[in-house]
C-alpha positions as CSV (number, residue, x, y, z in Angstrom):
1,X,-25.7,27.9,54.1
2,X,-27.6,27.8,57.2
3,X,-24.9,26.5,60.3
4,X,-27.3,23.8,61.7
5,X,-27.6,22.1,58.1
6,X,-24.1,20.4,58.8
7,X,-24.0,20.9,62.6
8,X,-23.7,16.4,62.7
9,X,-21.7,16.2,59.7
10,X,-18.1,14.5,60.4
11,X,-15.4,17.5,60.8
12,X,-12.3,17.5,60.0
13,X,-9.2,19.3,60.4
14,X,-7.1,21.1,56.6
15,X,-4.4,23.5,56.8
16,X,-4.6,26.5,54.5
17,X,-2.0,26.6,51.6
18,X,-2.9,30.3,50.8
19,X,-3.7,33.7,52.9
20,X,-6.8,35.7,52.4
21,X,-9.1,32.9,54.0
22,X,-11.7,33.7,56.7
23,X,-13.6,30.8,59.2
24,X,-16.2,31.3,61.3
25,X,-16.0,34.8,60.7
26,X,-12.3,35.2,61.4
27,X,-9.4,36.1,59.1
28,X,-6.8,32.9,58.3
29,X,-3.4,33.0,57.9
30,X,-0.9,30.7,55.3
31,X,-0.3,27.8,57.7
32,X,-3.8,28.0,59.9
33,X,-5.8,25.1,60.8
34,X,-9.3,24.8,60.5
35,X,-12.0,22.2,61.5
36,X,-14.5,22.1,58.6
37,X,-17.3,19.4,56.7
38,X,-15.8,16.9,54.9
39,X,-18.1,18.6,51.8
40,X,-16.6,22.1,53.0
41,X,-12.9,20.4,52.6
42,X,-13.6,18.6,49.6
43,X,-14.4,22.2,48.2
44,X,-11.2,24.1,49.5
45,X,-9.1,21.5,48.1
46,X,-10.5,21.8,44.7
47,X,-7.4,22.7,42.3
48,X,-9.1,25.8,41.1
49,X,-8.9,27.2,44.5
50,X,-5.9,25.6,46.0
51,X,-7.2,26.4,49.5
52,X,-6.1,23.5,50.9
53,X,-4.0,20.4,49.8
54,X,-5.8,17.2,49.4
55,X,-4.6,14.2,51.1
56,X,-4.0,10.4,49.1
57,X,-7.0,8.9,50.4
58,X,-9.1,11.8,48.7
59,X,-9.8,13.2,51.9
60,X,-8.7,16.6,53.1
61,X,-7.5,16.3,56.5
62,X,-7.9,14.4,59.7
63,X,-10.6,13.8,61.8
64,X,-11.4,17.1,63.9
């Protein structure tokens, strides 16, 4: 995925459930928080890949 595709997409901010994760190019610990797309949250909260917990609202995090 090209960078500028979601450069004025809303961000917003997910803490990682699990270690192993990299963003932006950098490695991620258990605990980390990460500003990403809504779409990019949507799929680390998917229960497959338990990246992330989703929030009630079905919504990832808060606004970044």
């Amino acid at each position: 995925m090209n960078p500028a595709d979601n450069a004025n997409e809303k961000k917003v901010k997910v803490k990682l459930l699990k270690d192993g994760h990299s963003h932006a190019g950098k490695p991620c610990a258990k605990g980390d928080t990460i500003s990403v797309t809504e779409a990019d949250a949507k799929w680390l909260a998917n229960p497959k890949r338990g990246l992330i917990a989703p929030t009630k609202a079905g919504a990832a995090g808060g606004e970044a």
